[in-house]
C-alpha positions in Angstrom: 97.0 84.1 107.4 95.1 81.7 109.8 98.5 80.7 111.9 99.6 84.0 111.8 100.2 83.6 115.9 102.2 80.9 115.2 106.1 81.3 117.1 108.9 80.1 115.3 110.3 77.7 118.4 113.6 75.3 116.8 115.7 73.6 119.2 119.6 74.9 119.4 120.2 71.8 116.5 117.6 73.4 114.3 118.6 76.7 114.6 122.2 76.0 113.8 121.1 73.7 110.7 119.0 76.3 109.8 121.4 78.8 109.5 123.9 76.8 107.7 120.9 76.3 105.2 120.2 80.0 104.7 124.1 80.5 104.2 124.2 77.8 101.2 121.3 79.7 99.8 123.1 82.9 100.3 126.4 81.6 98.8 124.6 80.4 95.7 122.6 83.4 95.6 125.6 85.4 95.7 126.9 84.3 92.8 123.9 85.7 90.4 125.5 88.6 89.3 129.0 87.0 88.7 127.4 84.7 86.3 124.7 86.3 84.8 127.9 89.6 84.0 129.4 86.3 82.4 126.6 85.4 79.8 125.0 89.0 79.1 129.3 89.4 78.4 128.4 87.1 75.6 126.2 89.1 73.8 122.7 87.7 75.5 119.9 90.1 76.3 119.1 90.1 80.0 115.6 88.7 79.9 117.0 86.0 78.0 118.9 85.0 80.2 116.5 84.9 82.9 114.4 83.0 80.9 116.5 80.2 80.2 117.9 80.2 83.9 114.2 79.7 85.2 113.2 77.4 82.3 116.5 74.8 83.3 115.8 75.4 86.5 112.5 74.6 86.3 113.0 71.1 84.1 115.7 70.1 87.2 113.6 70.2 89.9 110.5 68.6 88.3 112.5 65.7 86.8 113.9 65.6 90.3 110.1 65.6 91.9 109.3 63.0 88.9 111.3 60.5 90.3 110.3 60.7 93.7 107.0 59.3 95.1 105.5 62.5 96.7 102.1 62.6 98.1 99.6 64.7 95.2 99.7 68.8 95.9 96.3 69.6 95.0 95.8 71.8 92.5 94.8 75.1 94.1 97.7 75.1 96.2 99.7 74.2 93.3 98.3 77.3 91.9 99.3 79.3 94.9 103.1 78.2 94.4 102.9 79.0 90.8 101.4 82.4 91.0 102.4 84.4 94.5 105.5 81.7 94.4 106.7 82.2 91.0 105.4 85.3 89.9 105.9 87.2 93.2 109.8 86.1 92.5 109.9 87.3 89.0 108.1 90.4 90.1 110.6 91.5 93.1 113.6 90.5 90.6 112.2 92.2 87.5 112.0 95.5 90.0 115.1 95.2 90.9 117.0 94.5 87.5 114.7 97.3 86.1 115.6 99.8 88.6 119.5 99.9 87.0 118.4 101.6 84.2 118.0 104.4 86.6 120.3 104.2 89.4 124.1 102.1 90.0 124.8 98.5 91.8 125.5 100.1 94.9 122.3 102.3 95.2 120.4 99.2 94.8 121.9 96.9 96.8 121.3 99.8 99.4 118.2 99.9 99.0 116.9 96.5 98.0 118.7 95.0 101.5 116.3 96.9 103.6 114.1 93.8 103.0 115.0 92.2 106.9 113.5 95.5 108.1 110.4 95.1 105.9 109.9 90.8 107.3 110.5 92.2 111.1 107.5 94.7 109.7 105.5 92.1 108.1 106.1 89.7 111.1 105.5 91.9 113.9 101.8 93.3 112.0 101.0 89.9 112.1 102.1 89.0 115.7 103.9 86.2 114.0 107.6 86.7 115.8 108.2 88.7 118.5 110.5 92.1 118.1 113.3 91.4 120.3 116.4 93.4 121.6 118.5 90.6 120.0 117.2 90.6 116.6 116.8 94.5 116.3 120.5 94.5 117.3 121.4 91.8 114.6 119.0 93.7 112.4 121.2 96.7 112.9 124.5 95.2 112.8 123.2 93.6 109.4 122.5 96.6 107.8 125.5 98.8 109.0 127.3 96.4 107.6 125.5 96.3 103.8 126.3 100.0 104.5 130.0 100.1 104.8 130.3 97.7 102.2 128.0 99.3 99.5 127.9 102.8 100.8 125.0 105.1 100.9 125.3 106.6 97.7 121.8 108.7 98.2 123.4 110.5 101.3 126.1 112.8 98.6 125.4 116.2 97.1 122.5 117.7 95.0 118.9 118.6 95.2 116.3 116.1 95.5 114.6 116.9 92.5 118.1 115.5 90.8 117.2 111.7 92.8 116.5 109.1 90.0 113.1 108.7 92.0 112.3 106.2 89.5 114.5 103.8 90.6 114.5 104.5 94.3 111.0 103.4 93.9 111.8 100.0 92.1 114.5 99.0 94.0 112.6 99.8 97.2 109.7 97.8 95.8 111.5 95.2 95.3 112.8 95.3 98.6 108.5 95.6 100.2 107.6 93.0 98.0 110.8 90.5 99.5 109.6 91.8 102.6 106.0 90.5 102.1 107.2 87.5 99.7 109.1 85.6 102.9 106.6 85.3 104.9 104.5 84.4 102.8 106.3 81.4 101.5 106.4 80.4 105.3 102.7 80.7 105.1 102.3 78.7 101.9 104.8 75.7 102.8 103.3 74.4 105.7 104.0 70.4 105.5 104.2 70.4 101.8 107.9 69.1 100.6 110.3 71.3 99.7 111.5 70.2 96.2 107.8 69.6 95.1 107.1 73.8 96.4 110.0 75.0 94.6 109.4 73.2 91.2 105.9 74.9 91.1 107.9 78.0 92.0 110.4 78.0 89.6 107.4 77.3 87.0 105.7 80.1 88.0 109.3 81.8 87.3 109.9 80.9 83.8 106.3 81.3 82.2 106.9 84.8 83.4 110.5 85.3 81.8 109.5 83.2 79.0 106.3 86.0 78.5 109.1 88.9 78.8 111.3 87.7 76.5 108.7 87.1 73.7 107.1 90.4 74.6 110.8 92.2 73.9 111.8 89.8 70.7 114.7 88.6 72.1 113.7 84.6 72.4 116.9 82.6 71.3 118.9 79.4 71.7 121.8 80.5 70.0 124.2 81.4 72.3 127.7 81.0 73.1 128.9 77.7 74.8 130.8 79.8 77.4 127.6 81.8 78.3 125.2 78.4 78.3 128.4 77.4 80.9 127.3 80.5 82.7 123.2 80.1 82.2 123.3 76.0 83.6 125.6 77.5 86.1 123.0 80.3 87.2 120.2 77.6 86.9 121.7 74.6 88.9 124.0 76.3 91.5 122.0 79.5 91.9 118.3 78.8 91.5 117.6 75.3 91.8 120.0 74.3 95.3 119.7 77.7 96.9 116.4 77.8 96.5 115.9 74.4 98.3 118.1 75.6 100.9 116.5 79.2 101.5 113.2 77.2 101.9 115.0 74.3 104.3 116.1 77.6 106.3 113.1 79.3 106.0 111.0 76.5 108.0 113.8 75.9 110.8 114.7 80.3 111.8 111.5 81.7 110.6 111.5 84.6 108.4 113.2 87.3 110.5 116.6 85.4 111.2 116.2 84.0 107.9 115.9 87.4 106.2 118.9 88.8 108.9 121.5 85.9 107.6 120.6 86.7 104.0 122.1 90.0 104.0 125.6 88.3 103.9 124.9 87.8 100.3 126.8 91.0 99.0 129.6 90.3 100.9 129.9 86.8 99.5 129.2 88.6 96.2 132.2 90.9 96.3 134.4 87.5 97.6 133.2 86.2 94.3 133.6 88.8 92.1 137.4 89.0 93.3 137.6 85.2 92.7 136.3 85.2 89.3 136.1 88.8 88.0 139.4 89.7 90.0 137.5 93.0 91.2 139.1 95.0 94.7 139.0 93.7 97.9 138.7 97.0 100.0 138.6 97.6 103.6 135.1 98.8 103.6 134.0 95.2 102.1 136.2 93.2 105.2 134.4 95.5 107.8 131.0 95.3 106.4 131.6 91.7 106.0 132.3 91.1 109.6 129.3 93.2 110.8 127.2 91.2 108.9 129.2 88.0 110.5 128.5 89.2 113.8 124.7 89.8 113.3 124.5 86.1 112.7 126.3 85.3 115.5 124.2 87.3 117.8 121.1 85.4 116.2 122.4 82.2 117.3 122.1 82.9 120.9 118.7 83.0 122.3 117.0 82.9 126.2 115.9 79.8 126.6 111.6 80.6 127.6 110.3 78.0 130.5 106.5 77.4 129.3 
């Protein structure tokens, strides 16, 4: 990575935007798992509906590119975007969904949110953002809080021949290659537009989904209308905008603030679930929740450097 030196500088306006950016993404993010319990409910096999989540998604944005009059990618960056872009995100969520045949929800949202520490990693090997007091305290606060709200299931009782080492080692995969996939999406989108990088991503996306679900025999269209609701839902308010908005956030914090405010995701995950699924509210979510709040907080404030 040739800019790898590069310092993420954004005026108090870009940061703020930028953070409001990251938490759209997060919101829409958070509502994966609400929505895609909703159509697998229905009877759909999970890679199915994956598939058609990426494939919708997919059709969106480059009917939405279509329309506009953006400058020709060429090809082998296109290529780029549709390979490490789109593969590398089927790859860190097929890990992840894979890793619950062997452990619970709460071991791998555990695990899989270790990610910010993996980008403040990835970013400080590079030189590419420096390791401050402020964003290890954020950094911190953001996982203490995924902690209290999800637990740390690994921490109870019995040997560790017992651990499901299995799925540790997907789910913290999947957390190494989020770790190494930000960045490099920071790398990649120099001053390409947005909407034209994320429609070669979501590409990428469904030709691997599409691949899976032949592979397993489950390709259909006939499904339920209340799990297409679900499907266009997951595609349009939880693929196509959040991942416009991760990206728009992405360019204005950087990928260690951006990775930091991303971890609010399971707590807007548990608001949702309450909303829709009408699961508990507990204390441990509230308090969590708040840590997490506060971490984003602290990111907001910065020492303003005199060159």
């Amino acid at each position: 990575m040739s800019d790898a030196k590069a310092r993420i500088t954004a005026s108090p306006a870009e940061t703020g935007a930028g953070t409001m950016f990251t938490l759209l993404a997060a919101l829409g993010f958070a509502a994966v798992s609400t929505l895609t319990s909703i159509a697998t409910g229905q009877g759909v096999p999970l890679p199915v509906v994956l598939m058609w989540r990426y494939v919708i998604g997919a059709v969106v944005m480059v009917s939405f590119v279509a329309t506009r009059h953006y400058p020709r990618m060429p090809w082998r960056e296109a290529m780029r975007f549709i390979t490490l872009g789109g593969g590398g995100q089927a790859l860190l969520v097929g890990m992840a969904l894979s890793s619950l045949k062997y452990i619970g929800v709460a071991t791998l949202a555990f695990l899989f949110y270790t990610y910010p520490a993996w980008v403040t990693l990835v970013q400080t090997i590079r030189g590419a953002e420096p390791v401050t007091v402020r964003r290890l305290a954020a950094l911190v606060l953001s996982f203490g809080g995924i902690v209290v709200i999800v637990g740390a299931p690994l921490a109870g009782g019995g040997s560790a021949a017992a651990l499901p080492w299995t799925g540790i080692a997907l789910a913290l995969g999947a957390a190494v290659v989020y770790g190494m996939y930000i960045p490099l999406m920071q790398w990649m989108q120099k001053s390409h537009p947005v909407s034209v990088t994320s429609a070669y991503g979501k590409i990428g996306s469904a030709f691997c989904f599409l691949l899976l679900a032949v592979k397993d025999q489950t390709l259909t269209a006939n499904i339920s209308s209340t799990a297409w609701m679900a499907i266009v839902a997951l595609a349009l308010f939880s693929t196509v905008l959040p991942s416009v908005f991760f990206l728009m956030g992405l360019m204005r914090l950087g990928p260690v603030r951006t990775a930091i405010v991303s971890t609010v995701e399971p707590f807007l995950t548990a608001i949702l679930g309450a909303l829709v699924l009408r699961q508990a509210i507990t204390m441990n979510i509230l308090t969590g929740g708040a840590m997490i709040v506060a971490a984003v907080v602290v990111l907001q404030f910065r020492r303003q450097r005199v060159a």
